[in-house]
Structures are given as structure tokens and as C-alpha cells.
C-alpha positions in Angstrom: 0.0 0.0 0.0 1.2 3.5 -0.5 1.0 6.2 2.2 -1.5 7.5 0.2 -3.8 4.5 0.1 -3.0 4.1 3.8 -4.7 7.5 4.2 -7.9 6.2 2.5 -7.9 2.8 4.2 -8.4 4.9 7.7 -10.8 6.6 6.2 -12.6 3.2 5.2 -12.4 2.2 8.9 -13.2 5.0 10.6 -16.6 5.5 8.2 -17.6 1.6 9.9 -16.0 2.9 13.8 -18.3 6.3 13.4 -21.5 3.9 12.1 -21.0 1.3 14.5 -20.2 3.4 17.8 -23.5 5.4 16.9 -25.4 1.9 16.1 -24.0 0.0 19.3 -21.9 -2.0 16.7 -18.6 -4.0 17.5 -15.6 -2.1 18.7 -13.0 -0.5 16.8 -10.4 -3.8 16.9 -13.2 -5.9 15.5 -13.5 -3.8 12.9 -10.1 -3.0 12.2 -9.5 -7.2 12.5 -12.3 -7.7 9.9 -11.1 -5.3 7.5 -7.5 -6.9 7.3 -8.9 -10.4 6.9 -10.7 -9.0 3.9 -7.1 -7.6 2.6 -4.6 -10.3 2.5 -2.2 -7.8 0.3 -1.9 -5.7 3.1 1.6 -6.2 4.3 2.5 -6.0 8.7 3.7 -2.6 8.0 0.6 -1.5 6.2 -1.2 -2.8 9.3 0.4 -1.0 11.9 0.0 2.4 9.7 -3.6 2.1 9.6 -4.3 0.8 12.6 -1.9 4.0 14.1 -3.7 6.7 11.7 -6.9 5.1 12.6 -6.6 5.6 16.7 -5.1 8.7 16.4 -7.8 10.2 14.9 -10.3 8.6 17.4 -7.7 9.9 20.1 -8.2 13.2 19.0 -11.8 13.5 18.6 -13.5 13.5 21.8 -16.7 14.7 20.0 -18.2 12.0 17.2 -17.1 12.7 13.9 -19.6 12.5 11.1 -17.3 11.1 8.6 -14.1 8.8 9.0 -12.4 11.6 6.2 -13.7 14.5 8.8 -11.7 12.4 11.4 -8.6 12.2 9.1 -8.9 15.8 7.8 -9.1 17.1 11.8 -6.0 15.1 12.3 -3.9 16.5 9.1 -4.3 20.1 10.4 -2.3 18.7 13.4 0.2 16.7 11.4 0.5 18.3 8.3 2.7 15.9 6.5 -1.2 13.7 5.8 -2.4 16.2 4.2 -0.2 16.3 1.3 -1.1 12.4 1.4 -5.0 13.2 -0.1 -3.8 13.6 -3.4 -6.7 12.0 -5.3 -4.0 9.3 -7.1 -5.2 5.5 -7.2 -6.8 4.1 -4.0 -5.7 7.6 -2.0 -8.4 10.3 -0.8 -9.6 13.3 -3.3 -7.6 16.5 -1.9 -8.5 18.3 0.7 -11.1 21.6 0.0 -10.6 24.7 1.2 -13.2 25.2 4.3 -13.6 21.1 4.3 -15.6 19.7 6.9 -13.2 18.7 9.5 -13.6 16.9 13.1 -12.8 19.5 16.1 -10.2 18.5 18.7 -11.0 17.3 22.3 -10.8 14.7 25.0 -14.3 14.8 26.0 -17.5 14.9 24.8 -18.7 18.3 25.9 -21.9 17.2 27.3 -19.6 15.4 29.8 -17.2 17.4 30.8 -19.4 18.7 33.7 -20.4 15.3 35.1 -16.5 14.2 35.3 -15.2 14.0 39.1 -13.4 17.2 39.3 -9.7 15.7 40.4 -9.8 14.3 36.7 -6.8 15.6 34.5 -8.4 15.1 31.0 -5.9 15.2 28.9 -4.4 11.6 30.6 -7.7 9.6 29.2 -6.4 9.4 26.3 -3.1 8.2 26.7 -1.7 4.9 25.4 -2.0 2.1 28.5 1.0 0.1 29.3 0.8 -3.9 29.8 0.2 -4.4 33.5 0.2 -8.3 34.7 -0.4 -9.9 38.1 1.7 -13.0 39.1 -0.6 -15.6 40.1 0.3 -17.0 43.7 -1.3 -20.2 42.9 1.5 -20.8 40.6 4.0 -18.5 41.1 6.0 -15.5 43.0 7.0 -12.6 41.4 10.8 -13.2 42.2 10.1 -16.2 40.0 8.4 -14.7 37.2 10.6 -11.1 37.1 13.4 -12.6 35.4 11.5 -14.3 32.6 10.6 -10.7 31.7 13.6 -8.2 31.6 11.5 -5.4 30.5 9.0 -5.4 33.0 9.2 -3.5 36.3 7.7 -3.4 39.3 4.7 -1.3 40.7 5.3 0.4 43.6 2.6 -0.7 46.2 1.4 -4.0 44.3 3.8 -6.5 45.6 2.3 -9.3 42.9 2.4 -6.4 39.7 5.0 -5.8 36.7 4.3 -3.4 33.9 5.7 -4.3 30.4 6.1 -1.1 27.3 2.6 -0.7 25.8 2.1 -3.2 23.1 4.0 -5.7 24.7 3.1 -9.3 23.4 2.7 -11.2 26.9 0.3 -13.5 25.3 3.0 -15.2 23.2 5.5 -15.9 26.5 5.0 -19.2 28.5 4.6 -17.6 31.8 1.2 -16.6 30.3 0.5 -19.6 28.6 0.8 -21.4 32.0 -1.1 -19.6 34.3 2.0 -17.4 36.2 0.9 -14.5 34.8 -2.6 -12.9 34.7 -3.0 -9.5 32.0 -4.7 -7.0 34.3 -4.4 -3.3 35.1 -2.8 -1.6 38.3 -6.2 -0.4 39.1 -8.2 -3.6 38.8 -5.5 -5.1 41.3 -5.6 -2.0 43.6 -9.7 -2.9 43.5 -8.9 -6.7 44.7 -6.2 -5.2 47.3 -8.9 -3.1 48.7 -11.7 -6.4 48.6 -8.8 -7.7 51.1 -10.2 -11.3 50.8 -8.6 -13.8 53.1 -8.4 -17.7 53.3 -11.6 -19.5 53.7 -13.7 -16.6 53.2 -17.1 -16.7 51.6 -17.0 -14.2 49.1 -19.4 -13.5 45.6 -18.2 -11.6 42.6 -21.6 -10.2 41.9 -20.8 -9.0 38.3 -17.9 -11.2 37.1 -17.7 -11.2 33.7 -14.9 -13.0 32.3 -13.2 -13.3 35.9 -10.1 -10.9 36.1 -10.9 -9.7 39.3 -12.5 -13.2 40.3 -8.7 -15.0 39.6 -7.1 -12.2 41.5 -9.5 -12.9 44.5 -8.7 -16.6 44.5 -5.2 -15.7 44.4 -5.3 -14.1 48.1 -7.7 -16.9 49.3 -4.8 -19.2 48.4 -7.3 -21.4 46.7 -9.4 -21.5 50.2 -12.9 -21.3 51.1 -16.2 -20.3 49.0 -16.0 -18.1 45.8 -18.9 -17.6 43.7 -18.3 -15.6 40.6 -22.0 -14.8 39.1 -23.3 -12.8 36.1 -26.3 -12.5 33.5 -24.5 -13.4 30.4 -23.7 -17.0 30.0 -20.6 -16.2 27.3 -18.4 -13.9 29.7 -19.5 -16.9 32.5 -18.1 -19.3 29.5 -14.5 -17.3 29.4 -13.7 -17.8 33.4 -13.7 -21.5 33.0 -10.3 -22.0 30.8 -8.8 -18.7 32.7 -9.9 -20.4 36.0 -8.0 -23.8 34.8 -5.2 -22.1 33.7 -4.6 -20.4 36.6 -5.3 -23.2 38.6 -8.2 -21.6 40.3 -10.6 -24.3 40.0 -12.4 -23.8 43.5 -14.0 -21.2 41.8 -18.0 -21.6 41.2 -20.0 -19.8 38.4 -23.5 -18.9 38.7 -25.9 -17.9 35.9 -28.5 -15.3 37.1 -31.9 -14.6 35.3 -31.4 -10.8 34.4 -33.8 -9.0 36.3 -34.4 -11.8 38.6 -31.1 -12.0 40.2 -32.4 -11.7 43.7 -34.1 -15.2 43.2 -30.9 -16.7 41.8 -28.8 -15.5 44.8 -31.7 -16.6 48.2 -29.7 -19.2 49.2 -26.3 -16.6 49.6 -28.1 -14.3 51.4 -26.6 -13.0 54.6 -24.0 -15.9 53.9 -20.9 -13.5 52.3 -18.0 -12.1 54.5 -17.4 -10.0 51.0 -19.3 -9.2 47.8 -17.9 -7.2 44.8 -20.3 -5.4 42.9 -17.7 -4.2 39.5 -21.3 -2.2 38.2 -21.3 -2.3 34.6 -20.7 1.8 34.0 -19.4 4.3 31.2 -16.0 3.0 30.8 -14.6 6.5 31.5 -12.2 5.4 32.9 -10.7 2.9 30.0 -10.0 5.6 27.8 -6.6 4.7 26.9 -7.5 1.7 25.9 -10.8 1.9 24.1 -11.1 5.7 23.1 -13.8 4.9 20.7 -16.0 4.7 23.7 -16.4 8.0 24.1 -18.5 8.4 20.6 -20.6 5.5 22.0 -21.6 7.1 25.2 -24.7 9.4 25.8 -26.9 11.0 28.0 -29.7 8.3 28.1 -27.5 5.5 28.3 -25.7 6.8 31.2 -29.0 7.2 32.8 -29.7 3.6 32.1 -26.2 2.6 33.9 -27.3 4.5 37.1 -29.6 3.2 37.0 -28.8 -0.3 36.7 -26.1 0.2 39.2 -28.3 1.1 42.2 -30.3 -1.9 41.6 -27.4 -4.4 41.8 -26.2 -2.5 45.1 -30.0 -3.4 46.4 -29.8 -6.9 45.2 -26.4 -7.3 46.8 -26.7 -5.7 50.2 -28.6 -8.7 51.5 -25.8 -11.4 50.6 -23.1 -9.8 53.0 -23.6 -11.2 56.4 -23.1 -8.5 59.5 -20.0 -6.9 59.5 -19.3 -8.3 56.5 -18.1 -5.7 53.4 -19.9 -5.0 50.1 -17.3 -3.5 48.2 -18.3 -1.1 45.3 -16.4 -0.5 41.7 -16.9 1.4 38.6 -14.2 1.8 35.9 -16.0 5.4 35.4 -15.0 8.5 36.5 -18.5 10.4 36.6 -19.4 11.3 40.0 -23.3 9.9 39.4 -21.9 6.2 39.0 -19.6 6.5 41.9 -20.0 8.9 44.9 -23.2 10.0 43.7 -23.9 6.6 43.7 -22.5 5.3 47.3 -24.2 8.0 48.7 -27.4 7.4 47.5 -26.8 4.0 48.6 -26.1 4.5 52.2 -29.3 6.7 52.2 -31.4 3.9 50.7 -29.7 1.0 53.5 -29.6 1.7 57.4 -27.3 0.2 59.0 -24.2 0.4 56.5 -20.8 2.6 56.9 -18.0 3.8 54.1 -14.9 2.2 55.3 -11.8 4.3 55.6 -10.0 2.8 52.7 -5.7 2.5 53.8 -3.8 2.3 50.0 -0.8 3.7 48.8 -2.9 5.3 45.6 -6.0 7.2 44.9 -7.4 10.1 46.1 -10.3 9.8 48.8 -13.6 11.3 47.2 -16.8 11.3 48.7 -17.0 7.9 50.3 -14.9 6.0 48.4 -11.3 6.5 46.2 -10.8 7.8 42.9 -7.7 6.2 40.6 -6.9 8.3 37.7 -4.2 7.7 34.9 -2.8 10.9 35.3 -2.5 10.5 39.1 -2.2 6.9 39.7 -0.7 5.8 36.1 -3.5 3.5 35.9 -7.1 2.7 34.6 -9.4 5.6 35.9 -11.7 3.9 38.7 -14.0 4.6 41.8 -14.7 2.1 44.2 -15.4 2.2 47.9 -15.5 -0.5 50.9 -19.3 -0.5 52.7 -19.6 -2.3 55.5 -22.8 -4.1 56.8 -23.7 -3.1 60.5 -23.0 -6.1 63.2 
């Protein structure tokens, strides 16, 4: 392909990103993966040109373009070499008009940018996520592990955590392949630090999903005691089972609950847990840097759907923790109406319940919880907080 074509093959992609963010489509790597399947001739080098001019185009509109050549012209007025590139020769894009349409700059959506938690530094959303991993304790220690990987390094306060560059193919090394490693975010693990699960504990992971935070949970149980990870969608249930194998978790038990029935589902845990995680399904403001098309697929009504949905997992969950037991709240989202909007209005819907004091190394306290931000904590942007259950 020439740099030309390249040009005009973003364009391509970003048209389907634009269509499918505003249609509730796949995500921007599905798309980009389809499109190169299509295109044998494309070369690796051709690849990684499209697939850079592609995200930083998305990385620089924080508003939803209405074209993918919008997108591209937006970012040729910030690197003006592209420009020269729509030149209207075979497979390249018609030149640019004078007065074109072009896609403004910005990291936010403007209808957000008042709802964001004011410690947020904006600009840090968008920045390109390094390759965090957890050493798994059921198979390994991190002494063990560190020297299999010369470029990672350690993360201060996570005694289990390396970070490799951004990019970095873990997935191809045999400490992954084996279960040693996990691939998870700083933040995620600060979230299963603050759980602060223990040996035979009975503890739920209300909203599971594919089971990162689950596997780090069974981690610090050491393989001990009850742990139920539940959810309403029977493929992300289907995805723990081979992680949970791998990492030689296999205590672990799934649970299928009936969306909108989940209460029934759960009667016989009720009052039974020393712990439940509720990981809400929210925004995903706070994964930015790693899935920036997000922010074109986010509005108004949908976050009012997610707050929704949120307070009525919270309800559901507050009877499973026994007394004096902890119910420990998380959102990746970094809008204060998922998180301490949202534990507030919780503790005013539930006597009886308290915001733990949360003791970490990270974070910033906020309302009754903690906010992690990239640009503060260097990891995914999060809000969670510890609420504990009257004796």
C-alpha cells in the first residue's frame, strides 16, 4: 500500500468505527480485524499504519465525527505531512477543499465534561495504557516470574504487579501460557487489594464477567474457602472456565443469574458472604486509553440507564453480606453519578451500612470512596469504595 492508500484505508475504517459506535456496533479492533482479513495484500507494515492513523484520529476527537475523512482531515491540520497524502492518485483520498468539513479537537464529549469528578486531569484519558500483569500466587511468586521478563518493572505498592512497554506481546511468552501470569491493570488489582479477601472466606463476585478480578480474589484466598463468581451473560460466565484452569483456580463456582431476577438466583447466599464485589457495569470513562472509541458511543440516556442499573445491583447485593461483613463497590467510570453520587445514595437507601476508611498507597479519597486516575495513579481511571454491613 502506498502512504497514500494508507490514508484512505483509515478513512474506510473510521466511516464503519463512526457507524457502528452510533449503532451500538462492534468495537473499533473488531472492525479494524475484519477489514484486514478482507485484505490479505496488506503487508504488517501496512497494518500498523492504519491501525496508528486510525486511533489517532479517534484519540483526538472527543466529540463523534460525522465522517471517518472528517476524522482524518481534523488530524492533518495537526500533522501536516497527511495532508499532502490526499492527493486524489489510485486508492488515495480526493484532496482536501478549502473550508472542508473537519472533526474538532477534544478529549471529552462536551456534554460530559461537567459530570466528570473534578480531580480528573483530561488530557491523561487518552493516553496509550502500558501492559500491566499480576503474578498468580497459585503458581507463582513474582521473584520467579521477574526474570523471565527483563523489560517489565515493578509497581510500587502492588507487591504481585509488573508493567511491560505498551504493546508488549505477553500473550506469546510461556509464563502466560501457564497460568504465572494474569494480563490486568494496576487499578483492577488495587480494587482486589482493597476487597482484602482472606483464606476461607465466603465471598461472591456479583458481576464477574470474564473473571479478572475473580482470579485475583482466589489468588489471596490461596485457593481456600467459597467463591462464587456470578453474572447474566452465559458467554463472559463461558470465558472464566479456561482462565480459571489455567490459573489453577478451580475452586472457583459460576453462577448464571436470570437478568432482572437476580435476587431469586442468589436466596440461598443471602446473609452468607463475608465479602461481595459489585464491578457495576458503567461508562467506561475510565478505560479511555484503551478503548477511546468509547467516548462516541456514550450518551446521555445510556448513562441514565447505567445509574440506574447500578443502584439496583447495590440493592440486590446488600442482602448477601452477612453482618459486619463488606460489600465492596467499583466502577471503571469517572462520573461522580456512577460512583459517589452513587454510594451515597446507597447509604441513604440502606440503614445500617458505613464507608470504610480505605488505607492504600494510591488514589485520592472522594466522597465515600477512592478515585484512581491515569494521570494520578498511572492506571485505569476507577472509583470504588469499601461498605460495610452493620454487626
Amino acid at each position: 500500500m502506498t502512504p497514500s492508500a494508507r490514508i484512505q484505508a483509515a478513512i474506510d475504517l473510521l466511516d464503519a468505527i463512526i457507524a457502528s459506535a452510533r449503532d451500538g456496533g462492534p468495537a473499533a479492533d473488531t472492525l479494524i480485524a475484519r477489514y484486514f482479513k478482507e485484505r490479505r495484500y496488506a503487508g504488517s507494515r501496512d497494518r500498523r499504519a492504519v491501525r496508528d492513523h486510525v486511533y489517532d484520529a479517534i484519540r483526538r476527537a472527543g466529540e463523534r465525527p460525522d465522517t471517518g475523512r472528517a476524522a482524518m482531515i481534523g488530524l492533518a491540520q495537526d500533522q501536516p505531512a497527511l495532508a499532502a497524502l490526499f492527493d486524489g492518485s489510485p486508492h488515495a483520498p480526493l484532496p482536501i477543499e478549502p473550508g472542508e468539513a473537519s472533526a474538532s479537537a477534544g478529549a471529552v464529549p462536551a456534554w460530559l465534561q461537567p459530570l466528570l469528578a473534578a480531580p480528573v486531569e483530561q488530557d491523561a484519558l487518552l493516553g496509550r495504557a502500558p501492559v500491566d500483569l499480576r503474578v498468580n500466587r497459585l503458581k507463582a511468586a513474582p521473584a520467579d516470574v521477574a526474570p523471565l521478563l527483563p523489560d517489565a518493572a515493578p509497581i510500587p505498592g502492588l507487591p504481585d504487579a509488573l508493567r511491560l512497554p505498551e504493546g508488549w506481546p505477553i500473550e506469546q511468552q510461556p509464563v502466560w501460557t501457564d497460568g504465572r501470569v494474569e494480563v490486568q491493570d494496576a487499578g483492577s488489582q488495587w480494587i482486589a487489594a482493597a476487597c482484602d479477601a482472606q483464606p476461607g472466606m465466603t465471598v461472591v463476585d456479583l458481576c464477574a464477567g470474564a473473571g479478572g478480578k475473580t482470579l485475583a480474589l482466589a489468588a489471596a484466598m490461596a485457593g481456600q474457602g467459597r467463591l462464587i463468581a456470578a453474572d447474566t451473560i452465559r458467554t463472559r460466565l463461558a470465558r472464566l472456565e479456561p482462565r480459571a484452569q489455567r490459573a489453577g483456580a478451580t475452586f472457583i463456582e459460576t453462577l448464571l443469574l436470570d437478568q432482572s431476577h437476580e435476587a431469586r438466583g442468589l436466596a440461598a447466599l443471602q446473609a452468607q458472604a463475608d465479602l461481595v464485589l459489585v464491578d457495576a457495569p458503567c461508562s467506561g470513562t475510565g478505560t479511555w486509553r484503551r478503548n477511546p472509541e468509547a467516548r462516541w458511543r456514550l450518551t446521555p440516556a445510556r448513562l441514565d440507564r447505567l445509574v440506574g442499573e447500578q443502584a439496583r445491583i447495590l440493592d440486590f447485593a446488600a442482602p448477601l453480606v452477612k453482618p459486619d461483613g463488606v460489600l465492596l463497590y467499583a466502577t471503571c467510570a469517572l462520573v461522580d453519578r456512577e460512583g459517589r453520587d452513587q454510594v451515597a445514595a446507597f447509604l441513604g437507601r440502606h440503614a445500617g451500612w458505613t464507608a470504610d476508611a480505605i488505607d492504600l498507597p494510591v488514589g485520592r479519597a472522594h466522597g465515600g470512596g477512592t478515585l484512581l486516575t491515569p494521570g494520578h495513579d498511572g492506571s485505569d481511571g476507577f472509583f470504588f469504595a469499601r461498605l460495610r454491613r452493620g454487626a
